[in-house]
mmCIF file of the C-alpha atoms, coordinates in Angstrom:
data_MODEL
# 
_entry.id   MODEL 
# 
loop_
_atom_site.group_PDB 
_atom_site.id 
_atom_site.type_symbol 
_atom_site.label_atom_id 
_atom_site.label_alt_id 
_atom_site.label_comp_id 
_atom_site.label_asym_id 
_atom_site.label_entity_id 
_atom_site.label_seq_id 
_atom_site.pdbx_PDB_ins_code 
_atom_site.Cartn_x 
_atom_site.Cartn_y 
_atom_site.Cartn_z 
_atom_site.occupancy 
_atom_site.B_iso_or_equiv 
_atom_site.pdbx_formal_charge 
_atom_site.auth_seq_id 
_atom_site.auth_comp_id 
_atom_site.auth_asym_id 
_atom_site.auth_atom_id 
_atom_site.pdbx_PDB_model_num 
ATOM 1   C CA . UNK A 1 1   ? 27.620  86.885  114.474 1.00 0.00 ? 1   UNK A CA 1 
ATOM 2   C CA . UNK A 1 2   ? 29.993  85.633  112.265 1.00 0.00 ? 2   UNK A CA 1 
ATOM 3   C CA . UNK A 1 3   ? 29.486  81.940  110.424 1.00 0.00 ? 3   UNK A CA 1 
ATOM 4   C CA . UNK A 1 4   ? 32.822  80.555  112.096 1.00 0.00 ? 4   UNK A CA 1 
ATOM 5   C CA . UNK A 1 5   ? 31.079  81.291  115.920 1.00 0.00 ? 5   UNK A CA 1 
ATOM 6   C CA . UNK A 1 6   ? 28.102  79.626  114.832 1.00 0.00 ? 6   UNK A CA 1 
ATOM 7   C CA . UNK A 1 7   ? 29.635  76.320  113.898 1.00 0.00 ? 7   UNK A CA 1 
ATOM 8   C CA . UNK A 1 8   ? 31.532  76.746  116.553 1.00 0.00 ? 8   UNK A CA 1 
ATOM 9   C CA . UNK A 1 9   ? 28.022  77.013  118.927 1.00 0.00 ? 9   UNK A CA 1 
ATOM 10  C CA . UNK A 1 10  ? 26.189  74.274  117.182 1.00 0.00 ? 10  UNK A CA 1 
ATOM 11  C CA . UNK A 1 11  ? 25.260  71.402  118.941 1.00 0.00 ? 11  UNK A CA 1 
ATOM 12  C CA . UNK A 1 12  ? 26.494  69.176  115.561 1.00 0.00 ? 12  UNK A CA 1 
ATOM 13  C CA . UNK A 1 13  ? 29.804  70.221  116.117 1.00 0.00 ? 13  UNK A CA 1 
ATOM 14  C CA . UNK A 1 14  ? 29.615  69.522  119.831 1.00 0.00 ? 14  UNK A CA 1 
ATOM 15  C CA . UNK A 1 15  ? 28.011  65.944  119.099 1.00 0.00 ? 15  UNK A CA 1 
ATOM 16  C CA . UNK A 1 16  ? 30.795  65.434  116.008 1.00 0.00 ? 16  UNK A CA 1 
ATOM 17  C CA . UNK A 1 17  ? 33.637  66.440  118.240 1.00 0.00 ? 17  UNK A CA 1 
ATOM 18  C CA . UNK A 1 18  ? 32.408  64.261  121.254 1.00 0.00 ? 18  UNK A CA 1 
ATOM 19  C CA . UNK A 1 19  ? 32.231  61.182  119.144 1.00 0.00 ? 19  UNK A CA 1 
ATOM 20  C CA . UNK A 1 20  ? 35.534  62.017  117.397 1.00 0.00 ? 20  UNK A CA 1 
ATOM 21  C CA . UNK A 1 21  ? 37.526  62.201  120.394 1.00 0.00 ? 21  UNK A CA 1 
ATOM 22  C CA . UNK A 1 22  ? 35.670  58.721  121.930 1.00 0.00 ? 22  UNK A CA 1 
ATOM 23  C CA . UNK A 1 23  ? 36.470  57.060  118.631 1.00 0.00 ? 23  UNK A CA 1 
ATOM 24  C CA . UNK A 1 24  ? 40.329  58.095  119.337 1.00 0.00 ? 24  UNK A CA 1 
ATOM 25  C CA . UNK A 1 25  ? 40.846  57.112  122.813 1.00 0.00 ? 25  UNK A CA 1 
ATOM 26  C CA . UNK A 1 26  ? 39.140  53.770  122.096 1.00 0.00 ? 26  UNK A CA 1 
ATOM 27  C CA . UNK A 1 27  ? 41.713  52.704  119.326 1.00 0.00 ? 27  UNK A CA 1 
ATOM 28  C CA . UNK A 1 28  ? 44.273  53.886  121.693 1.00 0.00 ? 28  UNK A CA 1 
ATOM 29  C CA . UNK A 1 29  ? 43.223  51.668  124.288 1.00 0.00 ? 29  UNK A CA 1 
ATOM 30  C CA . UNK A 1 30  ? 42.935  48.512  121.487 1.00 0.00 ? 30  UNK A CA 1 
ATOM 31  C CA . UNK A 1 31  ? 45.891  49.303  119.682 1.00 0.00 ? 31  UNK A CA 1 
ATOM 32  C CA . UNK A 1 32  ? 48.022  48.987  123.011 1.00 0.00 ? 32  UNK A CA 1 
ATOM 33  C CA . UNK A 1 33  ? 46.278  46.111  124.060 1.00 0.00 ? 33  UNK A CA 1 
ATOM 34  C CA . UNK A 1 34  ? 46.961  44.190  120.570 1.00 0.00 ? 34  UNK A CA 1 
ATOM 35  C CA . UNK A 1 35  ? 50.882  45.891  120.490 1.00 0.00 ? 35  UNK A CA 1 
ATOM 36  C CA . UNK A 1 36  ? 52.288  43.791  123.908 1.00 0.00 ? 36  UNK A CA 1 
ATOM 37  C CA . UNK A 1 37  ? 54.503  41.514  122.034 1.00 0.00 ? 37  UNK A CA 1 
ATOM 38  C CA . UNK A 1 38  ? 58.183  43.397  120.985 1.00 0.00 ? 38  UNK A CA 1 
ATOM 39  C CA . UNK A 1 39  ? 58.292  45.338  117.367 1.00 0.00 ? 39  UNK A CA 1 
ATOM 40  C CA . UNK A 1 40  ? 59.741  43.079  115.239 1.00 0.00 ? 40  UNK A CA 1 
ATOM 41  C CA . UNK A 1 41  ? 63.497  44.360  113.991 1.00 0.00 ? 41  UNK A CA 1 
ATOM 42  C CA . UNK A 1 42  ? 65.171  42.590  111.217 1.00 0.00 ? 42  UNK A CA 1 
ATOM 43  C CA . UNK A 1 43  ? 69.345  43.299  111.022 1.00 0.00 ? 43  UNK A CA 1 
ATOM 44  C CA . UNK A 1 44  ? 70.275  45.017  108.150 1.00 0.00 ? 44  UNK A CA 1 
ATOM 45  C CA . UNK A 1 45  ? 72.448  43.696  105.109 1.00 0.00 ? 45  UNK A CA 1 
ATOM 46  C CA . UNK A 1 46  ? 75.791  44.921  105.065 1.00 0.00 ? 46  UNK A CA 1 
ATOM 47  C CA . UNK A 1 47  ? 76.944  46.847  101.959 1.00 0.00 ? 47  UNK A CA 1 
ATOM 48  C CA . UNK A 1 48  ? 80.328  45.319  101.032 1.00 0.00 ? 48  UNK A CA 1 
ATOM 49  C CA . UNK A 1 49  ? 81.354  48.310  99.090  1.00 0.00 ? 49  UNK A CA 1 
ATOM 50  C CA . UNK A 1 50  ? 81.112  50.907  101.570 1.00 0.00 ? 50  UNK A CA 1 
ATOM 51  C CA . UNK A 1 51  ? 84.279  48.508  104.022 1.00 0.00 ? 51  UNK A CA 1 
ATOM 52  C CA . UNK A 1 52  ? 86.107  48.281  100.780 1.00 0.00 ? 52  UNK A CA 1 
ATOM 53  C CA . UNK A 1 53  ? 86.383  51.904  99.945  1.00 0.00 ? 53  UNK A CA 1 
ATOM 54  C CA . UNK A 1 54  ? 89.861  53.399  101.022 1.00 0.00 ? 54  UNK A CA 1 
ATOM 55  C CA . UNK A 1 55  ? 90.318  57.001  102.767 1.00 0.00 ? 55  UNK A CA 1 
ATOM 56  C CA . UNK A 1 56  ? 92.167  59.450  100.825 1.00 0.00 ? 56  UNK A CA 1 
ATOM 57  C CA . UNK A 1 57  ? 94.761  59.617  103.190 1.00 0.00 ? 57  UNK A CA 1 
ATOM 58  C CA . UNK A 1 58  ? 97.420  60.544  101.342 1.00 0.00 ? 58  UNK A CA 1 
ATOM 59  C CA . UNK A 1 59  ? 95.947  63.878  100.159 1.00 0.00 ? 59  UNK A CA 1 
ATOM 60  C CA . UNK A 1 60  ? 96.133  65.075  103.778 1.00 0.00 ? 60  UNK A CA 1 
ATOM 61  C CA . UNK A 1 61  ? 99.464  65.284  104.050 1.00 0.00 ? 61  UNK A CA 1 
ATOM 62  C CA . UNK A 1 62  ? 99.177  67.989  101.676 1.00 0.00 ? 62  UNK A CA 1 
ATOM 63  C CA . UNK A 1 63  ? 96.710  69.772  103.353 1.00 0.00 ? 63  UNK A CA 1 
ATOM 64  C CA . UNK A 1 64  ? 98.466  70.556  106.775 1.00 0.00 ? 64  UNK A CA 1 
ATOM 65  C CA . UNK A 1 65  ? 101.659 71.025  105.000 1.00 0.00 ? 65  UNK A CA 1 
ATOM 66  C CA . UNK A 1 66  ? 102.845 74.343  106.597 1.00 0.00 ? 66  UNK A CA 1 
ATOM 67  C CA . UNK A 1 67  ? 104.612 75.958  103.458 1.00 0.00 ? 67  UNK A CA 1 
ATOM 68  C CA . UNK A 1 68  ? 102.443 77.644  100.998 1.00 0.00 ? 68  UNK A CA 1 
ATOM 69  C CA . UNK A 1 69  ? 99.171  76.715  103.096 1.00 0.00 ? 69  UNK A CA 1 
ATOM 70  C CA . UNK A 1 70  ? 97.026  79.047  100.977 1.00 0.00 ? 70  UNK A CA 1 
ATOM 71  C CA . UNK A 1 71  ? 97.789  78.573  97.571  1.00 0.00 ? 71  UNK A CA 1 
ATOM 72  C CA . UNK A 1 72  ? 97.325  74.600  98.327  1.00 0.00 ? 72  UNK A CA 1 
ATOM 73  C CA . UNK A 1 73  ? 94.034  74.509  99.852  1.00 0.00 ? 73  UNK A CA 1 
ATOM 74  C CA . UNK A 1 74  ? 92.110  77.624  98.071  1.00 0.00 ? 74  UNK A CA 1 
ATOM 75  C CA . UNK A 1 75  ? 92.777  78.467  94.454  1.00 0.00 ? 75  UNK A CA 1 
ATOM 76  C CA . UNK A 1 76  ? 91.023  81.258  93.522  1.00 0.00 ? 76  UNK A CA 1 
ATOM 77  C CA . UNK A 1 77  ? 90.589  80.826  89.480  1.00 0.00 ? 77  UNK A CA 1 
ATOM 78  C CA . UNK A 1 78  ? 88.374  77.594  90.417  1.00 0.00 ? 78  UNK A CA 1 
ATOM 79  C CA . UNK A 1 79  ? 84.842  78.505  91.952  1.00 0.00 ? 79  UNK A CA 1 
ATOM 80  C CA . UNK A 1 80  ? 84.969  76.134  95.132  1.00 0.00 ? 80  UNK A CA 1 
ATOM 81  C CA . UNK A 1 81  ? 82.217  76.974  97.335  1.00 0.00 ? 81  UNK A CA 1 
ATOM 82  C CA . UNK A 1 82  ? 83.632  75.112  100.428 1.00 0.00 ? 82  UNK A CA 1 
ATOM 83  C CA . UNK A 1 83  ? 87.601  76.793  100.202 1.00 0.00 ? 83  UNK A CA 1 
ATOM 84  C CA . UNK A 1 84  ? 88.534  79.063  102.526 1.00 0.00 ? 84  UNK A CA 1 
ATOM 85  C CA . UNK A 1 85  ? 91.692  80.960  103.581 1.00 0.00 ? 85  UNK A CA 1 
ATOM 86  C CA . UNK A 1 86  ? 90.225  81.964  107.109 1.00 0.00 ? 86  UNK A CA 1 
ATOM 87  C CA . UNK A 1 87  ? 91.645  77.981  109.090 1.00 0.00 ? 87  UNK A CA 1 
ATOM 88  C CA . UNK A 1 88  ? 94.938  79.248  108.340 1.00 0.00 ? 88  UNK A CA 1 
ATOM 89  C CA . UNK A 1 89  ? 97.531  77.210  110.932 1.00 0.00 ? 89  UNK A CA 1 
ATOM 90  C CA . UNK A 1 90  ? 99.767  79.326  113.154 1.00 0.00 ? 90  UNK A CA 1 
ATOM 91  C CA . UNK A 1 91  ? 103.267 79.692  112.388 1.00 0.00 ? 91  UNK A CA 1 
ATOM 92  C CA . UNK A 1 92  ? 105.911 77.279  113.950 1.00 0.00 ? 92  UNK A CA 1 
ATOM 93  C CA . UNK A 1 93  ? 108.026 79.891  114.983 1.00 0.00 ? 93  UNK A CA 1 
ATOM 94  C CA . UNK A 1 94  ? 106.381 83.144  115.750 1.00 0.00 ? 94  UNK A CA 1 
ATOM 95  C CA . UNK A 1 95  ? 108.226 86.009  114.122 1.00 0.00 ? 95  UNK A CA 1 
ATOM 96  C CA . UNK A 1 96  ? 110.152 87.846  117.480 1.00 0.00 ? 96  UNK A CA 1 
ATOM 97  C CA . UNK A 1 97  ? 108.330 90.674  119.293 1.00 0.00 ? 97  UNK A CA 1 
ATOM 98  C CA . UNK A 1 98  ? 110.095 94.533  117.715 1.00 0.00 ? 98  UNK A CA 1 
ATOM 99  C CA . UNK A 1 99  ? 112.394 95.850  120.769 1.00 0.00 ? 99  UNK A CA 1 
ATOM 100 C CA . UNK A 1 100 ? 110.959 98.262  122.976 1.00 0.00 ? 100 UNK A CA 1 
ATOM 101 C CA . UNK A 1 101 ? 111.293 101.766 121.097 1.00 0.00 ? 101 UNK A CA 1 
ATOM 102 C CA . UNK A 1 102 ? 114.390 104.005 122.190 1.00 0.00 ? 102 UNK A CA 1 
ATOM 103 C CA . UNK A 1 103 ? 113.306 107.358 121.598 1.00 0.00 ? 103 UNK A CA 1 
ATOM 104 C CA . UNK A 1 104 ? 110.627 109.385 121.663 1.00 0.00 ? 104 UNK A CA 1 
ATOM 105 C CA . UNK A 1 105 ? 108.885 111.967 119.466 1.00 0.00 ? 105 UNK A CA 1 
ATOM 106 C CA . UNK A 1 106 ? 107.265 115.422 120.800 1.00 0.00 ? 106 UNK A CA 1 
ATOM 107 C CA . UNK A 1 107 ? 106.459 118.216 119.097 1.00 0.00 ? 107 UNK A CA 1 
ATOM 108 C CA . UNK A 1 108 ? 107.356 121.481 120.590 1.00 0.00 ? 108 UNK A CA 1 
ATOM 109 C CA . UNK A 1 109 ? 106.914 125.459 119.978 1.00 0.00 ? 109 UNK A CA 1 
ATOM 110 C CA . UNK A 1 110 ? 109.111 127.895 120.966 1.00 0.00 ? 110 UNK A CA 1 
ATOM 111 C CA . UNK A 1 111 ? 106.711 130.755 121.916 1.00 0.00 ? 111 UNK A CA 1 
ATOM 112 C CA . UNK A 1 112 ? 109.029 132.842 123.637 1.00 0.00 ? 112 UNK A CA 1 
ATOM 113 C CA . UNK A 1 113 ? 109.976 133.526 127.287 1.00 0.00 ? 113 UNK A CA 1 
ATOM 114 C CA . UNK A 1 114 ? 109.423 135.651 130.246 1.00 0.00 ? 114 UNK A CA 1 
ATOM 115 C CA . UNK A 1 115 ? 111.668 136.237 133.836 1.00 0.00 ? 115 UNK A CA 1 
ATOM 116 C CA . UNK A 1 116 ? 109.689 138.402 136.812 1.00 0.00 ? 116 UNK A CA 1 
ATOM 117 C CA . UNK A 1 117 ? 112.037 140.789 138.952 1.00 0.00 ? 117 UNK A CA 1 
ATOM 118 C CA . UNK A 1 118 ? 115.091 138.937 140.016 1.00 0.00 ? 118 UNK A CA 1 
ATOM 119 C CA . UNK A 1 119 ? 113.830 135.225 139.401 1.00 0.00 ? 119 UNK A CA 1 
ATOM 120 C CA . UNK A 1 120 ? 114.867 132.842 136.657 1.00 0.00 ? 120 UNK A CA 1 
ATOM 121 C CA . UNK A 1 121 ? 114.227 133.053 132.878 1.00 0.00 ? 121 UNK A CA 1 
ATOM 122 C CA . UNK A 1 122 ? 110.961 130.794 131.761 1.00 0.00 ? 122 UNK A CA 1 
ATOM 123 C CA . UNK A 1 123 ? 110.604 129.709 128.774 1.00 0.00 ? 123 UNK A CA 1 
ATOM 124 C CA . UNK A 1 124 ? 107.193 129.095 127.047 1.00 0.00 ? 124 UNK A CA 1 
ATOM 125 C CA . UNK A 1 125 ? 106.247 126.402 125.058 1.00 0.00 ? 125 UNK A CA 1 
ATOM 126 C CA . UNK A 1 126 ? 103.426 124.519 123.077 1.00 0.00 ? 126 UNK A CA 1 
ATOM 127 C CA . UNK A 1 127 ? 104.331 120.875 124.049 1.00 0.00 ? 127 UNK A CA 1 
ATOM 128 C CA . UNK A 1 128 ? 101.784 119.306 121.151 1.00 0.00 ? 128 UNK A CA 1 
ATOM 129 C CA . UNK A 1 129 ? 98.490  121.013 122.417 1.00 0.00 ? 129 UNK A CA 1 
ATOM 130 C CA . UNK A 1 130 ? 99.541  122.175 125.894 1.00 0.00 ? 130 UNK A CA 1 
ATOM 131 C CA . UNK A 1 131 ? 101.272 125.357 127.176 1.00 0.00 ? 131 UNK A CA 1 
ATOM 132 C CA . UNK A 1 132 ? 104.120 125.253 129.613 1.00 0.00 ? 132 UNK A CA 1 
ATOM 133 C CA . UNK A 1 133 ? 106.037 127.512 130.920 1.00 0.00 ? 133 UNK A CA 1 
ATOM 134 C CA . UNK A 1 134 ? 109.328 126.017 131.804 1.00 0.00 ? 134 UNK A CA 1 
ATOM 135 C CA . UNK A 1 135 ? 112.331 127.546 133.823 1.00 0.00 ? 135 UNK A CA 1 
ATOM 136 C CA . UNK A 1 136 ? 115.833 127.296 132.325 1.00 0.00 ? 136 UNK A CA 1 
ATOM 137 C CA . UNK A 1 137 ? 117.388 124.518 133.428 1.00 0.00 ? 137 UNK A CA 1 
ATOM 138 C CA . UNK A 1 138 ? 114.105 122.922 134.051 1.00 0.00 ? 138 UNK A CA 1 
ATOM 139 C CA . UNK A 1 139 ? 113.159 119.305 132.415 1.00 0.00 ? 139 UNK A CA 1 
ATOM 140 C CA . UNK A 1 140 ? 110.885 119.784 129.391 1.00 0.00 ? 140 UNK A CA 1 
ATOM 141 C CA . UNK A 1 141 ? 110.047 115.942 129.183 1.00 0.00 ? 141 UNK A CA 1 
ATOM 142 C CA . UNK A 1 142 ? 111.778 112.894 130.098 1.00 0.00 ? 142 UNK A CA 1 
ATOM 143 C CA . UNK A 1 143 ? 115.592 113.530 129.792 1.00 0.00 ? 143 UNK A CA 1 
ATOM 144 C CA . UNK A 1 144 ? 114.821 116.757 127.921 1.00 0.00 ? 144 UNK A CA 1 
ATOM 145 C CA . UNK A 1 145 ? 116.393 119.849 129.736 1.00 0.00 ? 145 UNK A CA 1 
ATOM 146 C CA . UNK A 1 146 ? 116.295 123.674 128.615 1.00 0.00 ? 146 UNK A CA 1 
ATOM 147 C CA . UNK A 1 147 ? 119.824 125.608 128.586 1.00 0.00 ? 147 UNK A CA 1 
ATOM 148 C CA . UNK A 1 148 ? 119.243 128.939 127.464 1.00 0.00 ? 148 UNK A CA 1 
ATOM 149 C CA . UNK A 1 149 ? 115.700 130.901 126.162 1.00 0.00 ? 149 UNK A CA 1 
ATOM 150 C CA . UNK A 1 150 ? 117.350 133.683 123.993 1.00 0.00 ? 150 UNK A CA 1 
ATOM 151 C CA . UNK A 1 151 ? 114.681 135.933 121.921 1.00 0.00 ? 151 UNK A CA 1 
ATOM 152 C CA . UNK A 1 152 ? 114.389 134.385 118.827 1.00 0.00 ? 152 UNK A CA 1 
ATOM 153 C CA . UNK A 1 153 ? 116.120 130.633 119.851 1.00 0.00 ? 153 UNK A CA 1 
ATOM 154 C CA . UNK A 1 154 ? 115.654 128.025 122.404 1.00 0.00 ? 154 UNK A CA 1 
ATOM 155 C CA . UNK A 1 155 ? 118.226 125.846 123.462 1.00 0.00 ? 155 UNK A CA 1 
ATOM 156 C CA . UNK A 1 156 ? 117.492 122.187 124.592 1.00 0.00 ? 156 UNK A CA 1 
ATOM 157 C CA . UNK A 1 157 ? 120.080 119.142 125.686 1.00 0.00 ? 157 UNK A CA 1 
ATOM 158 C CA . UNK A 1 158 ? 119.494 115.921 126.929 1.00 0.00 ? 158 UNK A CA 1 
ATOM 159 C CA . UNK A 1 159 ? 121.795 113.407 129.214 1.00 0.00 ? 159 UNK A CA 1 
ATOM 160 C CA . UNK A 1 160 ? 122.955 111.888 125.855 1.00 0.00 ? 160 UNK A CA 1 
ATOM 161 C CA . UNK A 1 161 ? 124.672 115.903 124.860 1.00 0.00 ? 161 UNK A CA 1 
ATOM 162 C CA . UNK A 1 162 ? 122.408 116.276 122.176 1.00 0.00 ? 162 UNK A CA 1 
ATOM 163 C CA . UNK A 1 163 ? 121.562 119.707 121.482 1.00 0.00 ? 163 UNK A CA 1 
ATOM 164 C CA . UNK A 1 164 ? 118.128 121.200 120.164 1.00 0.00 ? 164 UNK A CA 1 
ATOM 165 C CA . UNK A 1 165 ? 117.894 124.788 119.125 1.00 0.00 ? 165 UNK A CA 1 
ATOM 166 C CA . UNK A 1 166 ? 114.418 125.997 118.898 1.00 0.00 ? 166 UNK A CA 1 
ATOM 167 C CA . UNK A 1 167 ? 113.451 128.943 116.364 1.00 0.00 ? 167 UNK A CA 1 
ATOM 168 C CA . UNK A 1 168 ? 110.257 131.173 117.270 1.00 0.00 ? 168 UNK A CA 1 
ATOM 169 C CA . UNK A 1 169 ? 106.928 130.233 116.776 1.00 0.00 ? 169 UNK A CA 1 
ATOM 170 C CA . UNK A 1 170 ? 107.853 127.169 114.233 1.00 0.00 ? 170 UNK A CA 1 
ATOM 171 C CA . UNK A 1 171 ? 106.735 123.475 114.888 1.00 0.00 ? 171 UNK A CA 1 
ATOM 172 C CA . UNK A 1 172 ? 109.562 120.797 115.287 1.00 0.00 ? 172 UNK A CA 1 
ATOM 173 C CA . UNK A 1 173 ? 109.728 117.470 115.889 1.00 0.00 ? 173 UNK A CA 1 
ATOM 174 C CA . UNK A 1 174 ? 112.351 116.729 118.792 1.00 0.00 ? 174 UNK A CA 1 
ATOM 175 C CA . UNK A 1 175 ? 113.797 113.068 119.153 1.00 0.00 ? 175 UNK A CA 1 
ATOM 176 C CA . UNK A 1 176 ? 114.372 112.385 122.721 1.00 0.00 ? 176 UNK A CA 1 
ATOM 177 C CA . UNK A 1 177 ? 115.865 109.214 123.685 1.00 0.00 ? 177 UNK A CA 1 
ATOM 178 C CA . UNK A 1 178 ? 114.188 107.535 126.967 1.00 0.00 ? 178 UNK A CA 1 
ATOM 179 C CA . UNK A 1 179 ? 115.828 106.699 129.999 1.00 0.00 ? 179 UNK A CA 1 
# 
């Protein structure tokens, strides 16, 4: 046995505790007895300098002035532990949203092409990481036709007449404007 479990058993500690908690109700019950009139509350004094003091109002003007909002409120040569640049205040007039794009940009990869018995010419192509095999006169992509598959050129138009010509196995970057 341990010393703590043994002072914990003994019948001092028992008899201390017992008396302890008697002795604590009993000047509950007497103190609340005695404490039936209201606490007295004084008012308190007034401090005259504290109605006197004016607000700084005229340094908030410059602090929700929208031109040059950052270099007014946060200089960053002085060490000021409470500036920040993040409460930044939107713009008045939000800068217009970019026009919806007119063209498009595909890569493509003239790999050849192939025609079986008596049926049309196809031509084949890597159209960025897929492989298509495309008759002539077929649409490629949007507004992107194939004329002619020759043997070492490939020859693409669009509604607008502009004409593509496709060398063999090289990589190029086709504009094609969108409907």
């Amino acid at each position: 046995m341990t010393l703590s479990s043994e002072t914990l058993r003994s019948r001092w500690f028992s008899a201390g505790l017992h008396a302890g908690l008697w002795l604590l109700l009993l000047l509950v019950v007497f103190e609340r007895d005695n404490s039936r009139h209201a606490p007295r509350y004084r008012e308190a004094v007034a401090d005259s300098a504290a109605v006197t003091t004016p607000v700084p109002v005229a340094q908030l003007k410059r602090l929700f002035a929208p031109t040059d909002y950052p270099k007014n409120v946060v200089d960053p040569d002085a060490l000021n532990l409470f500036a920040t640049s993040h409460f930044v205040p939107p713009h008045t007039s939000a800068p217009p949203p970019p026009p919806p794009p007119t063209t498009q940009k595909i890569e493509l990869t003239y790999q050849g092409y192939y025609r079986t018995g008596d049926g049309p010419k196809y031509a084949l192509l890597r159209l960025g990481e897929k492989f298509v095999g495309i008759p002539v006169g077929g649409l490629v992509v949007t507004n992107l036709y194939v004329v002619d598959a020759a043997l070492q050129t490939l020859t693409l138009t669009n509604t607008a007449v502009q004409t593509n010509v496709l060398t063999l196995n090289t990589k190029q970057v086709v504009e094609v404007p969108l409907k």
